[in-house]
Structure formats: C-alpha cells, structure tokens
C-alpha positions in Angstrom: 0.0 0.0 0.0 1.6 3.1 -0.8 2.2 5.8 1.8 -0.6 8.5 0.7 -2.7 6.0 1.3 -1.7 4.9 4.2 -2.0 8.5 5.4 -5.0 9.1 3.2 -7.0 6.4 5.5 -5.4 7.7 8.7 -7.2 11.2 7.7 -10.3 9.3 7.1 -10.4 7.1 10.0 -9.9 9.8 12.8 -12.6 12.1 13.5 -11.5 15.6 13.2 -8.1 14.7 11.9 -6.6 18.1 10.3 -3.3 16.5 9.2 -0.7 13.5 9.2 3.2 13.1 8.4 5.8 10.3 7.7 8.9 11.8 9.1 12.4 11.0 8.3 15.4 11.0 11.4 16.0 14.3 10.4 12.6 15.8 11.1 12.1 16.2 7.3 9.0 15.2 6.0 9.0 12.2 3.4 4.8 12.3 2.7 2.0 14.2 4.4 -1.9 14.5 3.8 -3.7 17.6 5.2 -7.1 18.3 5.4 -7.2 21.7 7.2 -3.5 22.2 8.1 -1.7 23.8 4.7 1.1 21.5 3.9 3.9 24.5 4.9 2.6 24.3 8.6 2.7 20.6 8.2 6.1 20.2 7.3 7.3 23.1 10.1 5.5 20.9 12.9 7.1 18.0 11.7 10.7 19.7 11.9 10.2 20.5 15.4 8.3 18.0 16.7 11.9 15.8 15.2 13.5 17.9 17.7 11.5 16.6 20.6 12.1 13.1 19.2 15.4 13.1 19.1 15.4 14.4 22.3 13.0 11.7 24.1 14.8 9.1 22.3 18.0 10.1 24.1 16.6 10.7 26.9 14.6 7.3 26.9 18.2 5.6 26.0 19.8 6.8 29.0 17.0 6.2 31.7 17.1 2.7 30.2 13.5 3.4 29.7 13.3 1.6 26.3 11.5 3.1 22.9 8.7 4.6 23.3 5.2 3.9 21.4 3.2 7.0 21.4 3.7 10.6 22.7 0.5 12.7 22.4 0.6 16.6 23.4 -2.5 18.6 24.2 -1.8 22.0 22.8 -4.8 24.8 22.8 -7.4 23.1 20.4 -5.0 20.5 19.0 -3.8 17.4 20.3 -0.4 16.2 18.3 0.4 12.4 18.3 3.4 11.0 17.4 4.0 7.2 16.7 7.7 5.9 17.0 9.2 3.7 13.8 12.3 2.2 13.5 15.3 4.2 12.9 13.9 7.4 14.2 11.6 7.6 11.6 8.1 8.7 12.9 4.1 9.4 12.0 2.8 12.3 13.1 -1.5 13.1 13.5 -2.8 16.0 14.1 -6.5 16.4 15.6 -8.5 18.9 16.5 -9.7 19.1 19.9 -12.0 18.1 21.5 -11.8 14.4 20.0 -12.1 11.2 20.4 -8.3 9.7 21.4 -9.2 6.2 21.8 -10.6 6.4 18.3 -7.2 8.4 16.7 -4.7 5.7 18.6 -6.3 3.0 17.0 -6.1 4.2 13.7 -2.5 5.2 14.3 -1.5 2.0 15.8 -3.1 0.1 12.8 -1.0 3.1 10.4 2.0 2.1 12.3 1.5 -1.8 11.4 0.7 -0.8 8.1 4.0 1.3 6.9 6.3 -1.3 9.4 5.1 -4.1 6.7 5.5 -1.5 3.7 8.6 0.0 4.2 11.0 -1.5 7.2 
C-alpha cells in the first residue's frame, strides 16, 4: 500500500483529523496529507516536533526506559500524536480538539503496522 494512502486512510479514519506526516530522522517530511493544516505548517510541525524526538529518544536511551510507542501533546485546540518507527523515523497526527483519542490511537497503531510491513 503506498504511503498517501496509508496517510489518506489515517485522515479518514480519525474524526476531526486536520493532518498526518511520515517523518524521516531528520525531522524532514517524506509524505504528508492535510485536510485543514496547509502542507507549509505541516512540514514546520514536523521539523520541530523531530526535535523533541530526538530528544525523548536520548533521553529514553539513557534512563534505560526503552523506545517509546506514542507521545501525544494537548496544545490549545490540538492534540499532536506522534507514533515511533524504526530508525527514528516517525508518524505524526494531528487532531483537532476536542476528540475522540481512543478512536485516533487506534487508527494510528493500525498506520504504524501498516507502513512497518510497507517499508521496514
């Protein structure tokens, strides 16, 4: 399945979903859908939310914490989740708030599966 649409249904799937990203180790974006976000502010939330990655990755490495899974920020009326992949690569959602979370991690834990199979 290609990556759009593996985003594409991500989008779909989560209620009030205003955008999603495949991010590389170096915060740049490989492939995003939007559907209220422009793609610009997409790819700048994806640069710095690969700063925070890198960032809870070391800090996960040194506490002996192991990788995490998810990280989800509440921020104003968005709520930001991002799903760890190997090599530091990541997925990035973004919702609107307020939404239904159990419904967006589900969809983002079957995206996860999904681009694992595809592409690692």
């Amino acid at each position: 399945m290609a990556l759009q649409q593996i985003l594409g249904n991500l989008i779909a799937e989560v209620e009030d979903a205003i955008g999603a990203a495949f991010v590389d180790d170096g915060g740049e974006t490989v492939d995003i859908v939007c559907a209220g976000l422009t793609p610009y502010k997409m790819k700048i939330i994806a640069a710095y939310f690969g700063i925070y990655v890198k960032k809870v990755l070391k800090m996960s490495e040194e506490s002996l914490l192991g990788t995490p899974k998810v990280i989800i920020v509440d921020e104003g009326n968005v709520r930001v989740y991002v799903a760890f992949l190997p090599d530091e690569y990541f997925l990035l959602l973004i919702q609107r708030r307020p939404a239904i979370q159990a419904r967006a991690k589900e969809a983002l834990t079957n995206a996860v599966k999904e681009i694992k199979e595809e592409f690692f």
